[in-house]
C-alpha positions in Angstrom: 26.2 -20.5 14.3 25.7 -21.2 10.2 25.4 -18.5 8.3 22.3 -19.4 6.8 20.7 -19.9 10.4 22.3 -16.4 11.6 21.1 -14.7 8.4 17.4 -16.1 9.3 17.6 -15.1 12.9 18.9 -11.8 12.1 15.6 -11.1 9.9 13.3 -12.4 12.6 14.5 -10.9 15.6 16.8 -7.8 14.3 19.7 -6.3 15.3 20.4 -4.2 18.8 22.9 -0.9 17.8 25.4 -0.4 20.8 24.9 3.4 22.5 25.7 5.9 20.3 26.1 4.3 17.2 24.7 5.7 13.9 24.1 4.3 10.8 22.0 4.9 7.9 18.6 3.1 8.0 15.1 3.8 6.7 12.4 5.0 9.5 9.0 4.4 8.4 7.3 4.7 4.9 6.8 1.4 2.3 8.8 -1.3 2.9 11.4 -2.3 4.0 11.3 -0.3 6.4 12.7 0.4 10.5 15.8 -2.0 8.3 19.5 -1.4 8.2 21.3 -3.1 4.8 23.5 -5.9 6.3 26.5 -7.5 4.1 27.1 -11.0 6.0 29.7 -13.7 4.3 29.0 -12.2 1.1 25.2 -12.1 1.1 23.6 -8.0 1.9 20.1 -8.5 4.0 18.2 -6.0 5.0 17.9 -6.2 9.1 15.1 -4.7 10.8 17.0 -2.0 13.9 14.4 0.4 14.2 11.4 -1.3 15.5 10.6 -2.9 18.7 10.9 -6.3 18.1 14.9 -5.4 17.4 14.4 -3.5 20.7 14.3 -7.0 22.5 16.5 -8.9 20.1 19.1 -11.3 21.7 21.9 -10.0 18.7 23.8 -7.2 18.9 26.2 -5.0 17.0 29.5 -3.8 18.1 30.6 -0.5 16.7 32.6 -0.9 13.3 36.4 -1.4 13.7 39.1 0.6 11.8 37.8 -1.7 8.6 34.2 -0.8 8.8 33.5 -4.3 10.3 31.2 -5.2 12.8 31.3 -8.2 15.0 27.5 -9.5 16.0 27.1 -10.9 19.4 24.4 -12.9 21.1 24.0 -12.7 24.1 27.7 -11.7 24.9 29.4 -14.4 22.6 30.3 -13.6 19.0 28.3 -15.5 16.3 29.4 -13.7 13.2 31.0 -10.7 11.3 29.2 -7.9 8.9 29.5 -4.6 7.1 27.4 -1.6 6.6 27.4 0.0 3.7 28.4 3.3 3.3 25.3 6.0 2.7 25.6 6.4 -0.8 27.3 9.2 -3.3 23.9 10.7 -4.9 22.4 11.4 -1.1 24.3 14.7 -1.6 22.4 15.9 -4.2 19.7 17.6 -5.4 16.7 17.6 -8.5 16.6 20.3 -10.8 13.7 21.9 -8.7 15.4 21.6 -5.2 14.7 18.7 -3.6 17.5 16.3 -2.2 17.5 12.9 -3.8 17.2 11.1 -0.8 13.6 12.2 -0.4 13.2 10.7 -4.1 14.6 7.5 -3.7 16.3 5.7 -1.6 19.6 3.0 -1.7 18.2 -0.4 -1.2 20.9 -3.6 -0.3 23.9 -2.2 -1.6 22.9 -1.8 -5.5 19.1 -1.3 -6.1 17.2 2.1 -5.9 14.3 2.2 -5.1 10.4 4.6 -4.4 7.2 4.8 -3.5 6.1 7.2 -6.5 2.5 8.3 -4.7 3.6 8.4 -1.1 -0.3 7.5 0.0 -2.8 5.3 -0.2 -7.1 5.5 -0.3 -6.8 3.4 2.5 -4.4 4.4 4.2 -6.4 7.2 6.6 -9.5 4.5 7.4 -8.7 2.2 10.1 -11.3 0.3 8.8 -9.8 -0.2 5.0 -5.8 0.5 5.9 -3.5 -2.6 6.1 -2.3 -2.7 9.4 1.3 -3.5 8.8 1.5 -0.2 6.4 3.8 2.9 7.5 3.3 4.8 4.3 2.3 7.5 5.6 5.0 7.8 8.5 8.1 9.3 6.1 5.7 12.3 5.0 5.0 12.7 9.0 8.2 12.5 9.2 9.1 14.7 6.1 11.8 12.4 4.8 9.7 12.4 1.6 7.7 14.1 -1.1 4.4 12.9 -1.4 4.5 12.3 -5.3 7.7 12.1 -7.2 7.2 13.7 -10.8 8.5 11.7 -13.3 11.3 14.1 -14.2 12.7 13.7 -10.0 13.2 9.8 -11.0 14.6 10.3 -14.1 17.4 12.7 -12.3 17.8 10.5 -9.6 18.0 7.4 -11.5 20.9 8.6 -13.4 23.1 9.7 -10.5 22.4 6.9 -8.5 24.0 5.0 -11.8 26.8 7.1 -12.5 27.8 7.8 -8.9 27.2 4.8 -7.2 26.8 1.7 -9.7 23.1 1.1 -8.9 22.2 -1.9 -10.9 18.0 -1.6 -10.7 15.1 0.3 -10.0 12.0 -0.7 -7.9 8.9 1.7 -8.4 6.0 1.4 -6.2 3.1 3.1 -5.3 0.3 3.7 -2.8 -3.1 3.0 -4.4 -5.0 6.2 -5.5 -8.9 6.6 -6.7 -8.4 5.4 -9.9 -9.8 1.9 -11.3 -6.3 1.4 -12.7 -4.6 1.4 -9.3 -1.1 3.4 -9.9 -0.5 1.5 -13.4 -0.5 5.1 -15.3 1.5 6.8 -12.6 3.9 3.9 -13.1 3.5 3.9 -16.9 4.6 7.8 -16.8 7.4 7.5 -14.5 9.0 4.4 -16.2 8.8 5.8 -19.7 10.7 9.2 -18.2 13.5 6.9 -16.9 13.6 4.7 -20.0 14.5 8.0 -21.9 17.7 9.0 -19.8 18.6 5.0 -19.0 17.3 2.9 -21.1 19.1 -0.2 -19.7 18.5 0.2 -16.0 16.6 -2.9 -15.2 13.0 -1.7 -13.8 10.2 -3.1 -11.7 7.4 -1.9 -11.2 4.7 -2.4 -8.5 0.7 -2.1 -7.8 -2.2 -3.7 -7.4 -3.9 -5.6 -10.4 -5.5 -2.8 -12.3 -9.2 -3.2 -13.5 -8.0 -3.1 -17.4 -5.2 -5.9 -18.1 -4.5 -4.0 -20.9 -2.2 -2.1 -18.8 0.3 -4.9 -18.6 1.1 -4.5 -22.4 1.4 -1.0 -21.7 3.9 -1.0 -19.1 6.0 -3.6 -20.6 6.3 -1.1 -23.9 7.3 1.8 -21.6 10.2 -0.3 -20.2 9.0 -1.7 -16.9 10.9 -5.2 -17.2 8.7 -6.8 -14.2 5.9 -6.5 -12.4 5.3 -6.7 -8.8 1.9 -7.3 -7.4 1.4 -8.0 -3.6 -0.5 -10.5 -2.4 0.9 -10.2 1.3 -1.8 -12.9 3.2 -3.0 -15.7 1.7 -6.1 -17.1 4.0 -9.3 -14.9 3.9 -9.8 -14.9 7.1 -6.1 -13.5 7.7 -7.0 -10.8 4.4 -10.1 -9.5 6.1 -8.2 -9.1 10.2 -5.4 -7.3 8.6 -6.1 -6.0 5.4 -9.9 -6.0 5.1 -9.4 -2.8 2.5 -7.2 -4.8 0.2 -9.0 -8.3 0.9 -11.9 -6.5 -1.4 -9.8 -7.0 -4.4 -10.4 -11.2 -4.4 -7.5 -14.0 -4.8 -9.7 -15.2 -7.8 -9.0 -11.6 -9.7 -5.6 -11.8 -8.4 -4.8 -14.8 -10.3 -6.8 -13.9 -13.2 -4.0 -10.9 -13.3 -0.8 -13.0 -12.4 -2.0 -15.1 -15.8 -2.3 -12.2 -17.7 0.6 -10.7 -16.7 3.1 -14.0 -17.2 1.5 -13.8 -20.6 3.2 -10.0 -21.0 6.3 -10.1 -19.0 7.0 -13.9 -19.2 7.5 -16.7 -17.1 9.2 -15.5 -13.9 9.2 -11.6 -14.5 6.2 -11.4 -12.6 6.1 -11.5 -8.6 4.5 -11.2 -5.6 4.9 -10.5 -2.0 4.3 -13.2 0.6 4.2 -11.9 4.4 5.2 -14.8 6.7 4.1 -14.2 10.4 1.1 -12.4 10.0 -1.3 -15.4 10.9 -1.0 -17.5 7.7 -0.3 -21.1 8.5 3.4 -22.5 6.7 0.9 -24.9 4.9 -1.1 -22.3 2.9 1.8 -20.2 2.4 3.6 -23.1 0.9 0.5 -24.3 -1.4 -0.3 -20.8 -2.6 3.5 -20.9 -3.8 3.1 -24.0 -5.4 -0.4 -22.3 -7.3 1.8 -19.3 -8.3 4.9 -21.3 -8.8 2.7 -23.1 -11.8 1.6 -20.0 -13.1 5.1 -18.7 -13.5 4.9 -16.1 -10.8 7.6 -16.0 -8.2 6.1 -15.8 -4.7 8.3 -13.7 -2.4 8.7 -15.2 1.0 9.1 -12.7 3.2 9.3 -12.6 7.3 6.7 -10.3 8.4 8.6 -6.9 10.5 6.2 -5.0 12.9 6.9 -1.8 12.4 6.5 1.3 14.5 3.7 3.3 14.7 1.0 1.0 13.3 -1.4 -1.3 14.8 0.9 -4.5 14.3 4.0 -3.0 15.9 3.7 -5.0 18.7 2.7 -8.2 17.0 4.9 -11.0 17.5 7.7 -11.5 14.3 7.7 -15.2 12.7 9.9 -17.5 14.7 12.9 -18.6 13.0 11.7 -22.6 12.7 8.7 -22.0 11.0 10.5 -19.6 8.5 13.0 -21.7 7.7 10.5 -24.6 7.1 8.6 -22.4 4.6 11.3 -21.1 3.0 13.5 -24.2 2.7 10.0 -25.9 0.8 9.3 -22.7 -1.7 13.3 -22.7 -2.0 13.2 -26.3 -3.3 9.8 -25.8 -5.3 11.3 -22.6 -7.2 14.4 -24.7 -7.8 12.5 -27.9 -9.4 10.5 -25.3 -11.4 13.1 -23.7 -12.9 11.8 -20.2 -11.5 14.8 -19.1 -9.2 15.5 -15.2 -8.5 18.6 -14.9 -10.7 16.5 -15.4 -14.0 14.7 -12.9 -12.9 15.5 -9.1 -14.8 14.8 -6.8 -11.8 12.8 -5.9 -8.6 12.6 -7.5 -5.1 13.0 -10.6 -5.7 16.3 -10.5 -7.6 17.5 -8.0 -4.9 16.5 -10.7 -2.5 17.9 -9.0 0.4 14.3 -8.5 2.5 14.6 -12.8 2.6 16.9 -15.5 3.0 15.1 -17.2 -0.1 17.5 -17.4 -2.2 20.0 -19.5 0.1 17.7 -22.2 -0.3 17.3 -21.8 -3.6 21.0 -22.0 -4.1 21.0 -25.1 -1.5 18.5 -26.9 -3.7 20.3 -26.3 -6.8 23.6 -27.5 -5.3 21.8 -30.6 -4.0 20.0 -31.1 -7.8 
């Protein structure tokens, strides 16, 4: 199997563990989550292992040899070979105040830390407003979280996840609170705290478009480096079935706030999130890449994961054709366009490792 097919498949159907086996893996909260970090022929995806979808998938993993690899089988014949990292050094420790840094941030891929700063949304309780493919909620259920990091727990954290373990970025998100600028000034606080102990850690930062642009400028002069902000569906009538809530904010202000923002961060340091599979066809997910592509905002082509314990957990993940069909386009657009993940200074899209993007943006540019 190619690697680039395997790699695909792996993020669309996920990964069976064999009995007994434990590994370190998110369970619920933002995204990615129900995932397991993957390193495959040199390339660390994140693999969903947790949810029920991976339940049923045809893939599985043996337990690690004496090397730490694993061998991944399909139904009973080996297809390929992986590692897992190891959980990493700053897990062990604690904030000044007592709580363990794992419940601050957590090891994303193999190099990039990341959080959910306001572990909660406005929508989140309202089944009317929530998005139905959120699980933010489901760490604090779980109590694998705080429900607000203070800016002083990311600066701590930050700076032993850099000294102990290399990390190379930092990805700040946030649930939306009841506040017209959406999580910017929770952002703009916990950024400028980091900036002071760090000041060359690479930062993203992600919300929704706040109501005063001005906040861009803002950001940017706290430190952020780039700025995330998620579209996730691109049809209406797929916005109001799954996130009716979030389909108030229109995809006219949307782009109204992607321009603004290229205009502070710069071509390319601005992204968004594209959720394959959740009803969009590969045609308007494609053309909404090529609108965003002009604007010089990188859309983030993503295979949709159902994950536990929200109304989509049983709804079916993208098959592998038509993701590699809308990949393989936005892979070649992004090349043409000069807008490829590696010119990008942080967040998910330079980490990469929720999508297989950035093989065909590599294939295109080997082809050009």
């Amino acid at each position: 199997m190619k690697t680039d097919e395997l790699l695909i498949a792996l993020q669309t159907y996920g990964l069976r563990l064999e009995s007994g086996q434990q590994i370190l893996g998110r369970r619920g909260g933002a995204g990615p989550t129900d995932h397991k970090a993957v390193r495959i022929a040199g390339t660390t995806i994140m693999v969903p292992v947790y949810n029920l979808a991976s339940d049923r998938s045809p893939f599985t993993a043996t337990l690690p040899d004496d090397f730490g690899t694993i061998t991944i089988m399909k139904e009973g014949e080996p297809v390929g070979y992986g590692l897992f990292p190891k959980a990493p050094e700053f897990y062990k420790h604690f904030s000044s105040d007592g709580v363990p840094f794992w419940k601050i941030a957590q090891l994303h891929s193999h190099n990039v830390l990341a959080t959910t700063v306001l572990q909660n949304c406005i929508r989140y309780n309202d089944k009317d407003t929530s998005c139905q493919f959120c699980a933010i909620g489901e760490s604090l259920k779980n109590q694998t979280t705080i429900p607000f990091k203070k800016p002083h727990h990311l600066a701590e954290v930050a700076k032993a996840a850099y000294e102990m373990d290399g990390i190379e970025q930092f990805v700040i998100t946030t649930g939306t609170p009841a506040t017209p600028d959406r999580g910017a000034k929770i952002l703009y606080e916990s950024v400028m705290a980091i900036k002071k102990v760090l000041p060359d850690l690479p930062i993203q930062v992600q919300c929704e478009p706040p109501d005063d642009f001005s906040w861009f400028q803002k950001l940017k002069d706290a430190g952020a480096d780039t700025l995330g902000m998620h579209l996730e569906a691109v049809e209406e009538e797929v916005r109001q079935r799954i996130m009716k809530g979030k389909a108030e904010v229109p995809l006219d202000y949307y782009m109204n706030a992607f321009e603004a923002a290229v205009a502070v961060f710069g071509r390319g340091q601005v992204s968004t999130y594209l959720l394959a599979g959740l009803g969009d066809a590969a045609e308007s997910i494609i053309d909404m890449s090529r609108v965003l592509t002009e604007i010089g905002v990188y859309p983030f082509v993503v295979p949709f994961v159902p994950v536990k314990n929200t109304p989509l957990q049983n709804h079916p993940a993208p098959d592998r054709h038509f993701m590699k069909t809308v990949l393989s386009e936005v892979g070649q657009m992004l090349a043409e366009a000069d807008l490829t993940s590696d010119k990008m200074k942080s967040g998910c899209g330079k980490c990469g490792a929720c999508s297989t993007l950035k093989v065909y943006e590599k294939k295109a540019l080997e082809v050009a």
